[in-house]
LUMFI-550659 format. One line per field, with one value per residue (C-alpha): x, y, z; residue number from 1. Coordinates in steps of 0.1 Angstrom, whole numbers, always signed. Each point is the difference from the previous one (the first is absolute). Example, Ala and Ser with C-alpha at 12.3 -4.5 7.8 and 13.67 -1.06 7.14 Angstrom:
2
X = c(+123, +14);
Y = c(-45, +34);
Z = c(+78, -7);
k = c(1, 2);
***
This chain:
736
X = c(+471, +0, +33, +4, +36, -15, -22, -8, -18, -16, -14, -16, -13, -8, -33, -25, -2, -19, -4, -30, +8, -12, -23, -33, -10, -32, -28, -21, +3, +29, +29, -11, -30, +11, -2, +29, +13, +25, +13, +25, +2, +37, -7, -22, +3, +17, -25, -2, -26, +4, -34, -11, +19, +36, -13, +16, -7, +19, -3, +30, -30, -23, -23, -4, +19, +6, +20, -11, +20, +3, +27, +2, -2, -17, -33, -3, -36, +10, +39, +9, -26, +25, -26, +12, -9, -17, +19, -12, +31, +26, +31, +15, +31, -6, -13, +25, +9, -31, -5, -38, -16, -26, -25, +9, +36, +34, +10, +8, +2, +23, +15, +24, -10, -36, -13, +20, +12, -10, +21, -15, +15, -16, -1, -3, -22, -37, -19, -23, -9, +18, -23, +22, +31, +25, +34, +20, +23, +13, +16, -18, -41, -23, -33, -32, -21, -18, +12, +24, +27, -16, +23, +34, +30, +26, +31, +11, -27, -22, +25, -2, -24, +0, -29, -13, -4, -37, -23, -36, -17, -22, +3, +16, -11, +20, +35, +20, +37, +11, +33, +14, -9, -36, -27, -35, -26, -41, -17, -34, -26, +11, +37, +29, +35, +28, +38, +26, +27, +4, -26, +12, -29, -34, -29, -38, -20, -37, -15, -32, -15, -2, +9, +21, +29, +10, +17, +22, +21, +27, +8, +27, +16, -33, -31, -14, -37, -22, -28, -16, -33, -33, +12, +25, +23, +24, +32, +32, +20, +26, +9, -28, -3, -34, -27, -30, -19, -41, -9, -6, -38, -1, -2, +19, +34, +30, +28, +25, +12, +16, +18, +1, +12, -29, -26, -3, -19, -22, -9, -15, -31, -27, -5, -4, +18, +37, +3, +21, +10, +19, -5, +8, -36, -20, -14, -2, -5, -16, +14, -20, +26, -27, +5, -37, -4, +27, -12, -1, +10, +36, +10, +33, +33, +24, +2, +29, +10, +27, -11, -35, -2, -17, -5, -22, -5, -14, -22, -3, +33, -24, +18, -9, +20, -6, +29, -14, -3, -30, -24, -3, +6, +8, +4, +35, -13, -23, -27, -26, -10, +6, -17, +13, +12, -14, +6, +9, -3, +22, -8, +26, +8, -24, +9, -34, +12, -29, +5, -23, -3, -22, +2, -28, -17, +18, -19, +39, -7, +8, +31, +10, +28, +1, +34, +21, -5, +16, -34, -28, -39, -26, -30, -35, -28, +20, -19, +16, +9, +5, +26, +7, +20, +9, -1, -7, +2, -6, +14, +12, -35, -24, +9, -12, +4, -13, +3, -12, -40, -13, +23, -3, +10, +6, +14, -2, +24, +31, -5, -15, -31, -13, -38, -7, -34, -1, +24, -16, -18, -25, +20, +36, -5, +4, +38, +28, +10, +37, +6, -19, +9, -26, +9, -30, -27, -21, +19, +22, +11, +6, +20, -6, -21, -8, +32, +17, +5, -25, -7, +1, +6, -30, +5, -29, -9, -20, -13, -15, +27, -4, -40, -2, +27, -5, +20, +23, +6, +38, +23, +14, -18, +29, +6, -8, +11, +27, +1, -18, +12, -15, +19, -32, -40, +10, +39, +6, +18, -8, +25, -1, +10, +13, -18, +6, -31, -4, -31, -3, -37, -7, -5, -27, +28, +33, +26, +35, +34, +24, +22, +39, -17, +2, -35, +7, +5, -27, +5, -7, +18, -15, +8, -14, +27, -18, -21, +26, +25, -10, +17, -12, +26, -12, +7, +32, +21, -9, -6, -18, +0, -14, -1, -24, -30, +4, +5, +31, +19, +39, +14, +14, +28, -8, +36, -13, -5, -9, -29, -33, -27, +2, -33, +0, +13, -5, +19, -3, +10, +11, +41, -8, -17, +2, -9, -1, -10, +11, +15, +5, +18, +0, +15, +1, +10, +3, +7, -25, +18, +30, +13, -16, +5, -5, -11, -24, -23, +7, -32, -22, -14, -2, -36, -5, +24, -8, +26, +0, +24, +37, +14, -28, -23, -28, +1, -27, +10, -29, -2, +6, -18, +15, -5, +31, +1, +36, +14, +28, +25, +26, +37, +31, +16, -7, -17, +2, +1, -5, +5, -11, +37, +7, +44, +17, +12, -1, +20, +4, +12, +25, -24, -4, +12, +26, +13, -34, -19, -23, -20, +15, -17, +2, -6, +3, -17, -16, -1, -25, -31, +13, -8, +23, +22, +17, +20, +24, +34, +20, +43, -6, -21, -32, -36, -11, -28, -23, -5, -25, -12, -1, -30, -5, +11, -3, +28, +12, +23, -7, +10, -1, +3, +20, -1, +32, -11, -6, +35, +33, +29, +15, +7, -26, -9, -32, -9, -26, -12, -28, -18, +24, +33, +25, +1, +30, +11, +11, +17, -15, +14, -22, +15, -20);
Y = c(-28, +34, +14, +38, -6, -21, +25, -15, -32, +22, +21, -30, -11, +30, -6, +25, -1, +28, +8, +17, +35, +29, -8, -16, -23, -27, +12, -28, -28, -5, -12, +1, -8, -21, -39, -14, -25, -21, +1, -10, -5, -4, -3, +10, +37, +11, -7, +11, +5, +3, +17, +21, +28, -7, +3, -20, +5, -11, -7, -5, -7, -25, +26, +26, +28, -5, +18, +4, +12, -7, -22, -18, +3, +33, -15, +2, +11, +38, +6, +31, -6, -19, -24, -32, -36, -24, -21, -35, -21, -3, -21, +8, -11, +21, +33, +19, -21, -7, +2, +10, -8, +26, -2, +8, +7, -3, -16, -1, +22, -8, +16, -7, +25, -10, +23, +34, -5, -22, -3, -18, -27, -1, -34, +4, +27, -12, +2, -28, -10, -18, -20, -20, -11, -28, +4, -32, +21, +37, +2, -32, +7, +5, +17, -8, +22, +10, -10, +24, -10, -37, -14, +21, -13, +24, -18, +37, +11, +17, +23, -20, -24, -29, -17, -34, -25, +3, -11, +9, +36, -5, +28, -13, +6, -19, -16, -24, -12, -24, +0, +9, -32, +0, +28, +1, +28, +7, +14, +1, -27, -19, -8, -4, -5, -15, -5, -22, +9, +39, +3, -17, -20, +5, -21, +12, -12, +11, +2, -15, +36, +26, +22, +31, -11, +29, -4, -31, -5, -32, -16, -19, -14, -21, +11, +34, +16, +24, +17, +19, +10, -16, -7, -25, -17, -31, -11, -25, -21, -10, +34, +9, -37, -7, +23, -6, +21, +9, +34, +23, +9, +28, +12, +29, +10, -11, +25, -12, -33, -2, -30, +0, -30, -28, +31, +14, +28, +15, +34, +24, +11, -13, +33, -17, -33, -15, -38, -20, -38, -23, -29, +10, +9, -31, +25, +38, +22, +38, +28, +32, +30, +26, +26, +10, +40, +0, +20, -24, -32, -7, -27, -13, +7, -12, -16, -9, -15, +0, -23, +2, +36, +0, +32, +1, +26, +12, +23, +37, -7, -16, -23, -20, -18, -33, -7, -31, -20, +14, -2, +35, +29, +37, +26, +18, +22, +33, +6, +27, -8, -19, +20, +13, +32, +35, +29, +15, +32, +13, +30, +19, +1, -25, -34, -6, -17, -21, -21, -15, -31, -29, -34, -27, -14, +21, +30, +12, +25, +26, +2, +30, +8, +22, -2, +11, -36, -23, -14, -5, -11, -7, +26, -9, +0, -5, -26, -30, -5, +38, +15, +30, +27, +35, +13, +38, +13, +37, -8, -27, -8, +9, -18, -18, -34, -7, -28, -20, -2, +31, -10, +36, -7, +25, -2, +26, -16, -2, -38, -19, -4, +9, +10, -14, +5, +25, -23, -12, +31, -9, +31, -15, -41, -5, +15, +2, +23, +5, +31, +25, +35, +13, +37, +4, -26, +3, +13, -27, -14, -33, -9, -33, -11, -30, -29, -15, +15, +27, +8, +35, +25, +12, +22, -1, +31, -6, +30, -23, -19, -29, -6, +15, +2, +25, -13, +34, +11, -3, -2, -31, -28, -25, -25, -2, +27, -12, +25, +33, +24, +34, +34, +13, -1, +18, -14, -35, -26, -29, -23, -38, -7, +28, +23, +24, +26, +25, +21, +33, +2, -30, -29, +20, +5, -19, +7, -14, +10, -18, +20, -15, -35, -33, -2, -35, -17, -3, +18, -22, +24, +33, +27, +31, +23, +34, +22, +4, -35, -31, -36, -34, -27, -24, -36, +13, +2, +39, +26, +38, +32, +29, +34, +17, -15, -25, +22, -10, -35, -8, -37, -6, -25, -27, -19, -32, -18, -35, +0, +3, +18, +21, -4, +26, +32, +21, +40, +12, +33, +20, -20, -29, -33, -38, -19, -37, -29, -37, -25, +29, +21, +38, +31, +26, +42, +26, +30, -10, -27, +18, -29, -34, -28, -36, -24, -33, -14, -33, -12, +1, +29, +29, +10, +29, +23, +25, +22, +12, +25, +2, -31, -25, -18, -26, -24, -25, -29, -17, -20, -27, -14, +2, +34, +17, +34, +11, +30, +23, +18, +20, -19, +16, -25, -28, +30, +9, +36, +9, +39, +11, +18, -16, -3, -10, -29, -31, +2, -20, +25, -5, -13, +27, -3, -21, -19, -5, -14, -16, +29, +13, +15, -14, +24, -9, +20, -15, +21, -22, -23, -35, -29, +7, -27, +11, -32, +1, -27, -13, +0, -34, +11, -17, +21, +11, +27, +12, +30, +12, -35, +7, +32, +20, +32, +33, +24, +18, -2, -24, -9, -29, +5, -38, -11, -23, -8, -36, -5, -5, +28, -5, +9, -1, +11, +10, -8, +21, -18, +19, -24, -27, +19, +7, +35, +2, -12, +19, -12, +10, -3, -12, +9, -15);
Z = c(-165, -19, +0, -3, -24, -23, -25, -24, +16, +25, -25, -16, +31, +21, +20, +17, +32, +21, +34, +8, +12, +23, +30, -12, +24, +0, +21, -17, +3, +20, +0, -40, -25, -29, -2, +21, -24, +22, +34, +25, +37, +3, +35, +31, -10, -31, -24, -40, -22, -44, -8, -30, -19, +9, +38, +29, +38, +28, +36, +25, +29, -10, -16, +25, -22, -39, -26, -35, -27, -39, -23, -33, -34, -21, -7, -37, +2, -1, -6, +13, +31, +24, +9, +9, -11, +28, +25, -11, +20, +27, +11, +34, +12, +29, +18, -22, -27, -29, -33, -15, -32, -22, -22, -35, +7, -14, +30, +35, +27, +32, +32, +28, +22, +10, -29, +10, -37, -28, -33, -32, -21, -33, -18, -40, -18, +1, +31, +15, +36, +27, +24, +27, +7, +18, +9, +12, +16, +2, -39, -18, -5, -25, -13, -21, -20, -30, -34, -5, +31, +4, +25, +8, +20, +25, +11, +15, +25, -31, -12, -36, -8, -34, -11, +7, -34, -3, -23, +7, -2, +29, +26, +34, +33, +23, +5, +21, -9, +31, -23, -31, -19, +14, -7, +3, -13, -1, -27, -16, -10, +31, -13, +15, -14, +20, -13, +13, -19, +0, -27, -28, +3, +14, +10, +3, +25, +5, +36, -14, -7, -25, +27, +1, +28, +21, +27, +12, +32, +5, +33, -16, -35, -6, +15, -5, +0, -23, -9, -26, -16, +9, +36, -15, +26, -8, +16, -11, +17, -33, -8, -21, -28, +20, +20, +22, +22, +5, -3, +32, -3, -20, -39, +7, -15, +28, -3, +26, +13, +34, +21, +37, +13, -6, -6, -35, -7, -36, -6, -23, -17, +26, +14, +40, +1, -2, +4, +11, +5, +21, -19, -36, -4, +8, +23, -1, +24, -5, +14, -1, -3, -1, +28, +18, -15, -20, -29, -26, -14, -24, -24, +18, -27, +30, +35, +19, +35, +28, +29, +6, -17, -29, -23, -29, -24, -33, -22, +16, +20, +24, +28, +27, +24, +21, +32, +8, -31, -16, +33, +4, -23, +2, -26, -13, -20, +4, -25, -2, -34, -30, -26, -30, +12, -25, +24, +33, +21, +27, +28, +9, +40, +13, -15, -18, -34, -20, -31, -24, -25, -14, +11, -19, +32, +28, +16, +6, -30, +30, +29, +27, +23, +27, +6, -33, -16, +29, +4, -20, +5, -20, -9, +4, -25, -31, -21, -16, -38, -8, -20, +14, -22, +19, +38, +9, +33, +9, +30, +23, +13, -33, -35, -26, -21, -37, -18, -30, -11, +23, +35, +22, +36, +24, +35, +28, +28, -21, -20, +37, -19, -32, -11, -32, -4, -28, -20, -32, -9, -35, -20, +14, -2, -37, +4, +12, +29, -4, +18, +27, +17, +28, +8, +33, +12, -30, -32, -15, -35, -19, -28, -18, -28, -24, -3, -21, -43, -7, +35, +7, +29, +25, +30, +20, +31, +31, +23, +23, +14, -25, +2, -37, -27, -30, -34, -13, -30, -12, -30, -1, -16, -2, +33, +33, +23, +28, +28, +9, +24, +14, +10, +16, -10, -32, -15, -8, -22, -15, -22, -20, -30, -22, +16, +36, +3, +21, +14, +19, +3, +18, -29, -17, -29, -8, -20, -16, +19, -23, -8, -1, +14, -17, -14, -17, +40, +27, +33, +31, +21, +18, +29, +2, +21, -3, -29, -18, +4, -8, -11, -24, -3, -32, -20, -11, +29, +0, +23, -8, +24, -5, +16, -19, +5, -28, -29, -3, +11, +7, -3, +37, -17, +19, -3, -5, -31, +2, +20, -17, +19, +31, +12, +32, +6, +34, +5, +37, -18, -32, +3, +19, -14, -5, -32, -7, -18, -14, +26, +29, -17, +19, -10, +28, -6, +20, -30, -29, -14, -4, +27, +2, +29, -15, +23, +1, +20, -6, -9, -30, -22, +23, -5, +24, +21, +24, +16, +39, -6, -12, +14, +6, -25, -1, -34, -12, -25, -24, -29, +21, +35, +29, +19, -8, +23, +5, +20, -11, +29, -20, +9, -9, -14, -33, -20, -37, -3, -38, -15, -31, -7, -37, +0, -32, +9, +18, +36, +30, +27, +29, +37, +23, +26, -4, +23, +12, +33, -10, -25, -28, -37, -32, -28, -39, -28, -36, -26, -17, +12, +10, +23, +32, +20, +31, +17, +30, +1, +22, -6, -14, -26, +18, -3, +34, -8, -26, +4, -32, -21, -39, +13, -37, +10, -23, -6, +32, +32, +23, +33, +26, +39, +11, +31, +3, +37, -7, -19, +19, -2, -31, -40, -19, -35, -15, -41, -18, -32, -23, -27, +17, -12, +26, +4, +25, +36, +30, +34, +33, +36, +24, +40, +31);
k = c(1, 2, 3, 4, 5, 6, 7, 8, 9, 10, 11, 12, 13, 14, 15, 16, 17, 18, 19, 20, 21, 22, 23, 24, 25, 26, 27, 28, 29, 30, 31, 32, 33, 34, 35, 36, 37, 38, 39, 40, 41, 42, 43, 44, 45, 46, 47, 48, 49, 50, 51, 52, 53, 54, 55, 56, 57, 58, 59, 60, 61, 62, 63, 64, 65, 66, 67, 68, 69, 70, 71, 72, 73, 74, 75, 76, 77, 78, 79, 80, 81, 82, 83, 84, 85, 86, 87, 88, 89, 90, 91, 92, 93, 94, 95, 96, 97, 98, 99, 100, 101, 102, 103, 104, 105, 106, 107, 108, 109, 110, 111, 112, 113, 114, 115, 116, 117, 118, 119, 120, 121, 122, 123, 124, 125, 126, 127, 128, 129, 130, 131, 132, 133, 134, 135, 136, 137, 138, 139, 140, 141, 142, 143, 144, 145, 146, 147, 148, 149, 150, 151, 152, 153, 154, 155, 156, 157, 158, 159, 160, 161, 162, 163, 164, 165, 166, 167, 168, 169, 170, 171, 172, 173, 174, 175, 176, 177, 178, 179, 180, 181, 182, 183, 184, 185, 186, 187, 188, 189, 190, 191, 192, 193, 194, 195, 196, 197, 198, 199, 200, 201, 202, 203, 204, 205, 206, 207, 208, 209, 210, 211, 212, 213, 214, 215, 216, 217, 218, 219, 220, 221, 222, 223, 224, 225, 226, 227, 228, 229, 230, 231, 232, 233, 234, 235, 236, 237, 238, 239, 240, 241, 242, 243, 244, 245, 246, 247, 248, 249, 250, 251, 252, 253, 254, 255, 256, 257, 258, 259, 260, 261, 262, 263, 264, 265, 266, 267, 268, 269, 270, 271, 272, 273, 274, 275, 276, 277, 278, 279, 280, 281, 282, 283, 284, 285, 286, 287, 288, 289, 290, 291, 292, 293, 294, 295, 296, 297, 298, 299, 300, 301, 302, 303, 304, 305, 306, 307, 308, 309, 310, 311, 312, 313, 314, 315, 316, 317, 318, 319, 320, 321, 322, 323, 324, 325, 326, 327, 328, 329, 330, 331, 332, 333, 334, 335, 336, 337, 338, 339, 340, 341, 342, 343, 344, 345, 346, 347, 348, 349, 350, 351, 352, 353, 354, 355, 356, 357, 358, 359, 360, 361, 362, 363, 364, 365, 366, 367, 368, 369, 370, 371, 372, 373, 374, 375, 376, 377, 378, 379, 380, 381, 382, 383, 384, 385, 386, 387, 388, 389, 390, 391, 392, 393, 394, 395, 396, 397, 398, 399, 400, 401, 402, 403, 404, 405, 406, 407, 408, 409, 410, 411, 412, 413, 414, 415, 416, 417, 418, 419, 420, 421, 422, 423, 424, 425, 426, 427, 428, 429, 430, 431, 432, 433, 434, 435, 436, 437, 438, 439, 440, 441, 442, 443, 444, 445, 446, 447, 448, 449, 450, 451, 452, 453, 454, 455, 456, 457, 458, 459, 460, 461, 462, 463, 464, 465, 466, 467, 468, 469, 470, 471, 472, 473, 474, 475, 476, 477, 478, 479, 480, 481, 482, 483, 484, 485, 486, 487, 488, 489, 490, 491, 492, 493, 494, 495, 496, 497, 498, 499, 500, 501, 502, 503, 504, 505, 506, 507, 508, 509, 510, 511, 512, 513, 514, 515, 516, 517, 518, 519, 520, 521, 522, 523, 524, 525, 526, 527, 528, 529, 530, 531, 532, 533, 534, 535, 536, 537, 538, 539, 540, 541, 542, 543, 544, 545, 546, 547, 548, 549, 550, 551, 552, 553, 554, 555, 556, 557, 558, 559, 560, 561, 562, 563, 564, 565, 566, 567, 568, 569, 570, 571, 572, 573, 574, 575, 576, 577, 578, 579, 580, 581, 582, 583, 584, 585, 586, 587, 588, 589, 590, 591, 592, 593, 594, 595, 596, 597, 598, 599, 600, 601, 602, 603, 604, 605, 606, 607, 608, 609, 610, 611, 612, 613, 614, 615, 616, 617, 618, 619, 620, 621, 622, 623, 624, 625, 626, 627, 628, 629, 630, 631, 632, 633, 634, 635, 636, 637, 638, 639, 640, 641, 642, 643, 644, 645, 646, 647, 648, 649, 650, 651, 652, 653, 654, 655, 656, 657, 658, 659, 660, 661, 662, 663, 664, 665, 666, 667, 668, 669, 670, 671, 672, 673, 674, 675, 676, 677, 678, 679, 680, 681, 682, 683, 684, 685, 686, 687, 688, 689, 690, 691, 692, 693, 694, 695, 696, 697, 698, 699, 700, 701, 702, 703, 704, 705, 706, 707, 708, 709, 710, 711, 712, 713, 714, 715, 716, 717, 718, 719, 720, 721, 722, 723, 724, 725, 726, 727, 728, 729, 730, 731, 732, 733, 734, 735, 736);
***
């Protein structure tokens, strides 16, 4: 356990730890989207699942409501993003009591508070990967993983671990430990190693395969079950010195191992079927899990059961659920779509919002709602295997979607069905179509060109409604344009790499306006507020306004540093726009940047964003499958408010108010750039809340709204560290 009085060890072992903050919500999928890596049904209705990105969901009801929020370690991907590492494992002791494992961590995560508040205890200085765990009872219990922890030992509940004598640099996937004396693990090329006196010694024993083993569940000291890769199955009945078994009928990966009573049950990649046994697989039986219309198939990362509830789960955050053994299923999640996710559009007043992606194989390339993103449906007419790149609607019925080698869609009932029959015109197929603007029925633009090193920019012009498209002339000679966007039939903008260009006479002539822009980044970023504002966020973490038309360009100061690209930008007027980019990351202002809100989605890289006004925002996530769409409500609380007021010094102010119930602010200054740690204690020194995990801030004043409302009336004390130094700590009075 962390202890707030002893500074120096904490400072050598401080963690980040994150909590997502402000209100973005999953629209789709829901509950969430990433792979759901483990589970547990602690019982009939409080049920947990460890899935992607530091995400966990809950439900207290057996599945009817669930709760998603973030934990874990900073992924080390993009420091200064506060993106968190997977959830690979779990050991729970109970509903409130459990202890989770991540994926390329320092070490483990735990709560006893049914995840209100998570605190970290970090094990050593190298990261690796922590795939299962075995307690024998509430303090003594153990943990396997890659080579850098092997095997690990608690004889305190978790709050310290030591490490298991280990030889072998296999990774390890599973673990059982009866008792001290006698421990058992999986690994790779169908080995497994069992010890019967505390490690000191180990013996291998292969299962007969070069399989990889992983997953393995124990009815008592001596006989156990697992499975692996290639559909492997084998079972023990003297602890592990001999195994036997006949494969279920399948080649297919098996993820998860589960014992209920004489019935055991396989799972994983076969895309339909679990198996499962009652006679140590002499005989199999297959159990489709597949649910009639359910929108499309998963690889199975976890399954659990409670009685004759069984929950299964995987790639997409796709579940399904079976409460009579497997003979019938249901679904328990909601899916519109699982492409990968490029852009989105959102009316204003009647709850039309439409998203777009690519999926290889799907013709899910297009979704709608028609009730501000609770539900979504599937549009009509989109054809399969297209990658689709930018969406344009003039309105919340007319719009338009380009894409990759000549795509040009266009739909005229708001994304229920899409006409695609001018798609693929001869002067558009050898290219890519990255970006479009239509400003009536016929006149429209596209931005794109030839891929890849040596490509270079086009912008094409149809008068015709997209029957004919007429090459024009322009500067830039360098790579493909990214996004095009028109005023009226006369002003536009176009911007890619190095370049933003800018026309007032309808595309006949283009023209540089670069002036006090980065000109060595690429601009994926566009909106187009009026004639004379405009905005391009880039590569560099950047984002440009202008008010003049482009002749001259202002760095917004987006306070963010360790984030990469912020691929979208969208300004519902000359003070107020959204910008974002790498693994979710949003900044929100209302005065030109002078302010900027820091939120996440939670997801992956925020590809598109499209404001409804002020306080409510739609978010697409790509780079990754899944069909990320997310919804932002503006909360008052668990925001980072940044201002770009420089002080001369670093300062960690006083709460306000204080005593508090249950909101108070948190404000502390850097006079400097730095990565940014916020955490919350307890009296006995014990982590409760991160507030702000290692996010790379720049110079300014920043400040946290805290909700205390899930803490008890109390002390606390709250630690700001910057680069990992303590900058100071404060007390705070929390009275319910």
């Amino acid at each position: 356990m962390k202890k707030l009085t002893f500074l120096l060890i904490f400072l050598l072992t401080v963690v980040n730890l994150y909590s997502q903050s402000g209100g973005w919500q999953w629209s789709n999928p829901k509950p969430q989207g990433g792979i759901v890596q483990n589970m547990k049904m602690v019982d009939a209705n409080n049920w947990y699942l460890m899935c992607d990105y530091g995400v966990m969901v809950k439900t207290s009801n057996a599945g009817v409501n669930w709760t998603a929020f973030s934990i874990g370690y900073q992924s080390s991907l993009y420091p200064g993003a506060g993106i968190y590492t997977n959830l690979l494992s779990a050991w729970f002791f109970d509903a409130n009591n459990f202890i989770l494992g991540c994926q390329s961590a320092r070490g483990i995560v735990r709560t006893s508070n049914g995840g209100i508040t998570f605190d970290t205890v970090q094990i050593g200085t190298s990261t690796g990967s922590i795939y299962d765990f075995h307690f024998i009872n509430a303090q003594t219990g153990y943990f396997c993983a890659t080579s850098t922890f092997k095997i690990q030992k608690t004889t305190n509940g978790g709050s310290s671990w030591s490490p298991v004598p280990f030889t072998a640099t296999s990774t390890l996937y599973s673990i059982h430990a009866p008792d001290t004396n006698n421990i058992i693990v999986t690994s790779t090329s169908g080995n497994t190693y069992f010890t019967t006196n505390a490690g000191i010694n180990w013996t291998t024993s292969n299962v007969g395969t070069t399989n990889t083993l992983y997953d393995s569940k124990w009815i008592n000291a001596t006989t156990g079950y697992l499975c692996g890769s290639s559909g492997c199955f084998r079972f023990t009945t003297n602890g592990g010195a001999n195994w036997q078994g006949t494969n279920p009928p399948t080649t297919s990966t098996m993820q998860r191992i589960l014992v209920s009573g004489s019935t055991i049950y396989v799972g994983g990649f076969d895309q339909a079927n679990i198996y499962s046994t009652t006679d140590n697989g002499t005989t199999w039986n297959t159990i489709p899990y597949t649910v009639s219309g359910q929108y499309s198939t998963f690889n199975i990362y976890s399954m659990d059961i409670v009685g004759s509830t069984i929950l299964v789960a995987g790639t997409y955050g796709l579940m399904n659920k079976s409460t009579n053994a497997g003979a019938n299923w249901m679904t328990s999640s909601a899916h519109a779509t699982v492409a990968n996710m490029v852009d989105v559009y959102a009316a204003s007043g009647n709850g039309r919002v439409i998203a777009i992606g690519s999926n290889t194989g799907g013709n899910d390339a297009c979704v709608y709602s028609t009730n501000g993103g609770f539900t979504w449906d599937k549009g009509s007419g989109a054809v399969p295997d297209q990658v689709l790149s930018d969406l344009n609607m003039r309105n919340s019925t007319t719009g338009y979607v380009v894409g990759r080698f000549g795509i040009f869609w266009k739909t005229t009932n708001g994304g229920v069905s899409w006409d695609t029959s001018r798609s693929h015109n001869s002067t558009l197929t050898p290219y890519f179509c990255n970006g479009v603007d239509f400003v009536d029925d016929n006149t429209g633009w596209i931005t794109g060109g030839v891929a890849g090193i040596g490509g270079n920019t086009k912008i094409w012009k149809t008068t015709d409604g997209g029957v004919n498209w007429t090459e024009q002339t322009q500067n830039y000679s360098g790579p493909v344009g990214v996004r095009i966007e028109f005023l009226d039939a006369n002003t536009g903008y176009t911007c890619g790499a190095s370049q933003v260009q800018k026309t007032t006479n309808g595309g006949a002539n283009w023209f540089y306006v670069t002036n006090g822009i980065n000109t060595s980044s690429t601009y994926n970023g566009l909106s187009v507020v009026d004639a004379n504002t405009v905005f391009v966020s880039n590569t560099n973490a950047q984002i440009f306004g202008t008010t003049d038309g482009g002749a001259n360009w202002v760095n917004l100061n987006f306070p963010l540093t360790g984030i990469g690209t912020l691929f979208c930008t969208d300004w519902i007027n000359a003070n107020t726009g959204m910008v974002a980019g790498i693994f979710g990351t949003v900044g929100k202002t209302l005065n030109r940047g002078t302010t900027w809100e820091i939120t996440q989605t939670g997801g992956y890289t925020t590809m598109g964003i499209d404001m409804v006004h002020t306080d409510t925002a739609f978010a697409v996530c790509g780079n990754t499958f899944g069909g990320e769409i997310y919804k932002y409500v503006k909360t008052l609380t668990g925001t980072i408010t940044w201002n770009n007021e420089v002080p001369s010094e670093y300062r960690l102010s006083q709460n306000y108010p204080n005593p508090f119930n249950p909101v108070t602010k948190i404000k502390f200054t850097l006079p400097t750039d730095g990565n940014v740690t916020l955490k919350v204690f307890d009296v006995t020194g014990q982590e409760v809340k991160t507030l702000i995990n290692g996010l790379g801030f720049r110079s300014g004043t920043i400040t946290y709204d805290f909700d205390g409302s899930e803490l008890s009336s109390g002390i606390y004390f709250y630690s700001l560290f910057v680069d990992n130094n303590r900058i100071d700590t404060k007390k705070m009075v929390l009275v319910k």
